[in-house]
N, C-alpha and C positions, 0 to 999 in steps of 0.2 A: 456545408463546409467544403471548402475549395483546394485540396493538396494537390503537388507535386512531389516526385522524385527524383531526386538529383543521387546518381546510380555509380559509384566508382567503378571502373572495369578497365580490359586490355584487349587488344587483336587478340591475345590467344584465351578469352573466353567467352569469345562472341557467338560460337558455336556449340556453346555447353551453357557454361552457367547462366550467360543472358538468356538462351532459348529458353532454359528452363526456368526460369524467372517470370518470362512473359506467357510460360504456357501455363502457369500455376498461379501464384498470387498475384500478378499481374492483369489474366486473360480479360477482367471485366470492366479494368481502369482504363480512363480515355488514355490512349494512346498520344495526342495530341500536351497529358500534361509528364510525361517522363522523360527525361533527361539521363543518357547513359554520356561518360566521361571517358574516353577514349583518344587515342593520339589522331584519328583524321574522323572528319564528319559524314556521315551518309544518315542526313536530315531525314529521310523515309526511314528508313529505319532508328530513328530516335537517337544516332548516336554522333557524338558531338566533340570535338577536336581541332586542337589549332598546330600540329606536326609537335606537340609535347613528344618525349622520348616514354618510352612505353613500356617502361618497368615500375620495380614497387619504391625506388629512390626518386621519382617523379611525379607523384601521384599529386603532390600541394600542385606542381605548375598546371594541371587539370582542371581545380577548382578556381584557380587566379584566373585564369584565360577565360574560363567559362563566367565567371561572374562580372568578369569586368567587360565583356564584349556581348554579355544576353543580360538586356533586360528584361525580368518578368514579376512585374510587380503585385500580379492579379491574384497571388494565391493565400489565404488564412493559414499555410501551415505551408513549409519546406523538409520536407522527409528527408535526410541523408542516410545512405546506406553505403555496402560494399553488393558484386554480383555475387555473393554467396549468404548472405543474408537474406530471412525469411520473415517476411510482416503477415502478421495477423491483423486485417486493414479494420476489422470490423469493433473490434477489442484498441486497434490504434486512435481511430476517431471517439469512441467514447472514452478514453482519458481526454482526449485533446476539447473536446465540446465544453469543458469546464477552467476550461482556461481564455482570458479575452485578448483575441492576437493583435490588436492596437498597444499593447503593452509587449515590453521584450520579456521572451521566455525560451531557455534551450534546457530542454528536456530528453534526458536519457542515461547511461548506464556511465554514472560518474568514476573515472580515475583517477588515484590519487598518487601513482606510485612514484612520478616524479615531480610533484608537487613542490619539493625547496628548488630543483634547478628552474621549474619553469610553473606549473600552474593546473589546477586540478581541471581537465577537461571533460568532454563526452567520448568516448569508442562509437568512432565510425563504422567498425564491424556490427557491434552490435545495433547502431543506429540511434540515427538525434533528431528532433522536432525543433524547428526555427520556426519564432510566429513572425506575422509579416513585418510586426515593428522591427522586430530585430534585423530581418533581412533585409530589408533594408537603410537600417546602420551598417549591417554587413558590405552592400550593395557602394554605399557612397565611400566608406573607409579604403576598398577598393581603388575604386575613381580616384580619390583623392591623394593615395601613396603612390600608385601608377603598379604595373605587373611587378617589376622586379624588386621595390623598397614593400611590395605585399608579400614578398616570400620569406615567411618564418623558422621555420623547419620542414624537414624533407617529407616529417610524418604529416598527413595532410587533415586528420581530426587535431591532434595537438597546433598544429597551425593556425587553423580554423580559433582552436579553443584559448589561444595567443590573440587572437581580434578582437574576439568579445572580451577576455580582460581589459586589453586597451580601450576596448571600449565603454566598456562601464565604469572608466573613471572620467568621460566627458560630462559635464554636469549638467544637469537634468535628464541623466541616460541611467535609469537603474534595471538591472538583467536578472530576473530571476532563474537563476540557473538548481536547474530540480532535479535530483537524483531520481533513477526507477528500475527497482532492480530487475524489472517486469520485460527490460531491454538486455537480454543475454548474451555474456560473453563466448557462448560455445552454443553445439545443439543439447536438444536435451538430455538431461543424465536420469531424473524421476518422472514415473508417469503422470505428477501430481502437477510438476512446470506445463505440460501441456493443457491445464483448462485454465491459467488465467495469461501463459507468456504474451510479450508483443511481440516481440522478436526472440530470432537464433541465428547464430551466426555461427560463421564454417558449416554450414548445409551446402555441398559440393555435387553431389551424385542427382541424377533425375531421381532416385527410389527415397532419398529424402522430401526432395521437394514434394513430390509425388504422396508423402507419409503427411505432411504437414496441412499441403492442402484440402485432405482427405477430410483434416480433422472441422476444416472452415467448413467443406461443406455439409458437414455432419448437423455443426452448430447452425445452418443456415434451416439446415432440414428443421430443425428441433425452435425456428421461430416463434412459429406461431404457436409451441405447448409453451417457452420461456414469457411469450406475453401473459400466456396465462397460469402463470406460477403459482403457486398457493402461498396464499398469504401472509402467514405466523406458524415458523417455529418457539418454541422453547428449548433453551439448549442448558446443557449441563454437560458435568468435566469432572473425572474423578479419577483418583487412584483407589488401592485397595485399603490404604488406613480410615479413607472417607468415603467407604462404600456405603455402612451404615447411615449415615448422615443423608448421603445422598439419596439413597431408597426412602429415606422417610418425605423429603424433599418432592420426591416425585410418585408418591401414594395423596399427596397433600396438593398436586397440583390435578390429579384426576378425580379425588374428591372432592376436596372443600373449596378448589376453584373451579371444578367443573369443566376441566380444559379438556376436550373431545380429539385438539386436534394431532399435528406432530409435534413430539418431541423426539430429540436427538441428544445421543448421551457417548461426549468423545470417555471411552476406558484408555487407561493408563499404561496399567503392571498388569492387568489380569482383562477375561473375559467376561462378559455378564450373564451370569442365568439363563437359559434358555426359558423355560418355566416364567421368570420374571418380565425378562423381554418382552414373551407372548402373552403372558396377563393383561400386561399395560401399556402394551402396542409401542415400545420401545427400537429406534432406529440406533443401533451400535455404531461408532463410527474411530476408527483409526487413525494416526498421524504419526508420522515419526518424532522419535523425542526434539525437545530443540534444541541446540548444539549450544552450552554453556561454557567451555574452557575456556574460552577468551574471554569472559565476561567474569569468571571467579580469577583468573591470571589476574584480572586490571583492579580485580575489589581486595584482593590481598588474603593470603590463607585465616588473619586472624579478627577480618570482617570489618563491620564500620565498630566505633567506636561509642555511639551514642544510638544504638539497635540492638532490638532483641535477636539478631544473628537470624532472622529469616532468612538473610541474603544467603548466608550458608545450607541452611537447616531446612527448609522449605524451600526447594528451588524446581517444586511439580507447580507451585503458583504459576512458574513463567508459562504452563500449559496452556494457560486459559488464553493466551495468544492467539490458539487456534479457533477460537470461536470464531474472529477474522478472518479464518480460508476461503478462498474463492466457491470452498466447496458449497456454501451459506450461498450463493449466491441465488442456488433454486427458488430460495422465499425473499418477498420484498421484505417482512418484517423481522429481526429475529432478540428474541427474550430471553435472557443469560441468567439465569437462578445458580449461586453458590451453593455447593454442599451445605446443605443443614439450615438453609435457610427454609422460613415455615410460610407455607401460601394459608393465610387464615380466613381468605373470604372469595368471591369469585372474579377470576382474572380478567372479567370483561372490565375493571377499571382501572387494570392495564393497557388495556387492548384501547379504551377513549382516549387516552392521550396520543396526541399528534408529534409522528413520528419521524417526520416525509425531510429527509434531507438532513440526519442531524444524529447524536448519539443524548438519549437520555438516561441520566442515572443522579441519584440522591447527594446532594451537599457533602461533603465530610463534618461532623460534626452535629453540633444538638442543633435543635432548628432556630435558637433565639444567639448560638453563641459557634458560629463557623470557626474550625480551623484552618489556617494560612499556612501556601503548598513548600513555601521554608521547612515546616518541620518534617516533610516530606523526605529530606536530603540529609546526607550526611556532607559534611566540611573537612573529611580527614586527607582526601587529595587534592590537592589544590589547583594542579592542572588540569583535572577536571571539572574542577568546580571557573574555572576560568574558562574552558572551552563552551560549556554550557553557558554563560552569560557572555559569550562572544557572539553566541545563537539563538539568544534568547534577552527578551529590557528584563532588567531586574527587577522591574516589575510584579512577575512572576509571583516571586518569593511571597509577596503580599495577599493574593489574591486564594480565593477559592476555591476551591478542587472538588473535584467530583470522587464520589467513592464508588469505588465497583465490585461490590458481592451481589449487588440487580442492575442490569443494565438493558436498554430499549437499541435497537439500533436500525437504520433504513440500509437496507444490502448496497444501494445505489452509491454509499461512501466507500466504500469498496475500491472502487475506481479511481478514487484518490489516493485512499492512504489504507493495504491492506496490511496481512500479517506481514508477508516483507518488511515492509517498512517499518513496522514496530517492533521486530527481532534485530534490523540495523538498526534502529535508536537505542536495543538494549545493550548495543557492544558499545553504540556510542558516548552512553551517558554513562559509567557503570559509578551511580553514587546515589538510586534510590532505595532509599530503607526498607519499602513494602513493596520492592519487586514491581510485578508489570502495573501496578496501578499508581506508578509514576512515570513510567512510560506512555502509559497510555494519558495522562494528563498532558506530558509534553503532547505528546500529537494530538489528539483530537481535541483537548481544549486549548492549549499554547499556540499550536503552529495551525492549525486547520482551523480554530474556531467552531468547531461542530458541537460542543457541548453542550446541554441545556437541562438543567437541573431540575428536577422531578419538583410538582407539586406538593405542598405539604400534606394536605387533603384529596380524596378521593370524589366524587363527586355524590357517595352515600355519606360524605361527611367523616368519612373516619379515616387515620389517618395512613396513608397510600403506604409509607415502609419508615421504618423506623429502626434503629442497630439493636436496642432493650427499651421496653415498658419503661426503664427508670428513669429514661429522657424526662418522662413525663410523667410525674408524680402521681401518683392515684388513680394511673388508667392501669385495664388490663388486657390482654390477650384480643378478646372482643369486640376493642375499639381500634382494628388495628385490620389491613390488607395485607400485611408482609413484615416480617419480624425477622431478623437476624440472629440474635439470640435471645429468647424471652425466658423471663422467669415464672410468670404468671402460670407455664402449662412446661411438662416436664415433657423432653423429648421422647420417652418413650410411655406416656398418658396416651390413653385409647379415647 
């Protein structure tokens, strides 16, 4: 993969934030592919200028000059940044590897906030990914309005993000333009953005820069143990009303399925057992809660209309978000068992099913007679329910959904689409009746495609998970890997 950096800067931070630029996340990048935008050129020093005036009201005539007078058409990816932004190069290419840059794609930290005057663009500060199609739509749109019919506005990302509208309405030009919240507005505030950010923006001081790239080479040292990660957790997620539940849940996965290895178990409200933890070689793990007021503001104090008020009443569900943290990332595989769910046999016919690049989890419904992800939703907002199918075929509605109280998943989706992006789909969409497992349908099965619905059978024949025995008339507990809620055996039966 072949990037460049096209670097916004001025005379008066060519001795500060550029040095420190290039002395940190810079120092290993070919020099020959960075591009600093500056009012005069001194080419050995990579910095590039056609006598632009050299404040922050000039900064669009920096990128007009420079695009319309350097051609550089050799690179898979165009990085734009500002000199006080900070790229995590190593974390920036593995998003960008899954994307094919013969196709337009501008990828980065979406704004919206003047969106009716002019158009939702990317932050420059925080920084944007241009794949080569695109840039060069960019490249010819240029050429062809000449320097001064190219100057949009003064802001030079909104400028910028004025072309590419214009430009995706040429026809046969479609621009995936991809939000990531992963490209930051500011530096960081928790120490939890530091293990998956790409970027930080307003990073000014060397002891920043200096702080950041400490952490790259931390993650460089720690290569070769991440190549060799261990391979399957099991995770689980509780508060203290489904504590019980869950302790049964995870007595049942070290006996009756024989699971040796980790598991991880995010607590909620409370702490877990010392005693407990140490018995059954339990990994505690923390998260901050997730921040719902804008999400019950948009659902309405007296909830949807055709719901058992989970949206209200149950709102620790949206926890299980976290099972997506980058913190997952230590293991390629990771296994997500609901509270109270019963492991009846051993989890190696979990463990055979293929995993690699994909989320797997069970149908919604009886296995002869699926339910459609419509009754999923509720209908009582209606510009909601309009924005959703302005971002989505109605399709949709039809289609099969995945349920998720067991889910399989490769860490490596991660990289696409983590809990970020599934906390902003929940402020996005605020109209699903069972909480995150309509969120999580929009994205991993709607917009990513990653779903893949579990096997009926196990490969002992019996049947892999099921919601209740009564799916299935006549069987019992015995003929079964994973039960949901069974009748056949009483939760607290020894």
């Amino acid at each position: 993969m072949k990037l460049c950096y096209i670097i916004s800067t001025c005379n008066k931070y060519l001795e500060n934030r550029v040095k420190y630029q290039m002395e940190t996340m810079l120092k290993d990048f070919p020099s020959s592919d960075i591009y600093y935008l500056t009012s005069k050129s001194d080419i050995e020093k990579r910095q590039f200028g056609w006598n632009c005036m050299d404040d922050g009201k000039n900064i669009s005539w920096k990128y007009i000059h420079f695009i319309y007078n350097m051609n550089i058409p050799n690179y898979d990816w165009y990085i734009f940044i500002d000199d006080d932004t900070f790229v995590f190069q190593k974390r920036l290419e593995n998003l960008l590897e899954k994307y094919n840059t013969d196709e337009c794609y501008y990828i980065g930290k979406e704004l919206g906030h003047i969106q009716n005057q002019f158009c939702f663009y990317t932050s420059g500060g925080a920084g944007y990914a241009i794949s080569n199609a695109l840039y060069s739509q960019i490249y010819s749109y240029v050429c062809e309005n000449g320097i001064n019919n190219s100057y949009k506005h003064w802001c030079d990302d909104l400028c910028i993000g004025l072309w590419i509208q214009e430009i995706s309405k040429k026809q046969g030009v479609i621009v995936n333009q991809l939000n990531n919240n992963l490209f930051h507005l500011d530096s960081h505030k928790y120490d939890n953005e530091l293990t998956d950010a790409i970027t930080f923006h307003k990073v000014m001081s060397l002891e920043q820069f200096q702080f950041y790239q400490s952490i790259v080479e931390k993650e460089t040292k720690k290569t070769t143990k991440i190549n060799c990660k261990e391979d399957t957790t099991f995770a689980l997620i509780s508060d203290s009303a489904y504590w019980e539940k869950t302790k049964k849940t995870i007595i049942d996965l070290r006996s009756k399925g024989n699971w040796k290895g980790s598991i991880v178990l995010a607590t909620i409200d409370f702490y877990l057992n010392t005693n407990f933890k140490d018995f059954y070689n339990i990994t505690e793990v923390k998260f901050p809660l997730i921040e719902k007021r804008i999400l019950l503001q948009r659902i309405g104090p007296n909830g949807f209309s055709n719901s058992d008020k989970r949206e209200l009443t149950k709102l620790n569900q949206w926890e299980k978000l976290h099972i997506f943290d980058n913190y997952f990332k230590q293991w390629q595989r990771v296994i997500f068992l609901d509270a109270g769910l019963r492991v009846l046999d051993d989890v190696k016919y979990l463990l055979e099913l293929d995993y690699k690049n994909r989320i797997l989890a069970p149908v919604d419904g009886k296995h002869y007679d699926h339910n459609k992800f419509e009754c999923q939703l509720s209908y009582d907002n209606p510009s909601a329910v309009t924005y959703l199918m302005s971002q989505y075929d109605e399709t949709i509605l039809k289609s099969n959904y995945m349920l998720n109280c067991i889910w399989i998943y490769d860490t490596n989706i991660l990289d696409l689409c983590d809990k970020s992006i599934l906390i902003d789909a929940m402020n996005c969409y605020p109209l699903c009746k069972t909480n995150e497992m309509g969120i999580m349908n929009l994205i991993f099965h709607f917009k990513y495609h990653l779903w893949e619905p579990f096997p009926i059978k196990a490969s002992n024949n019996k049947y892999l998970f099921d919601w209740c025995e009564l799916n299935n008339p006549g069987t019992n507990w015995r003929e079964y890997c994973c039960i949901k809620y069974p009748v056949s055996i009483g939760f607290g039966d020894t």
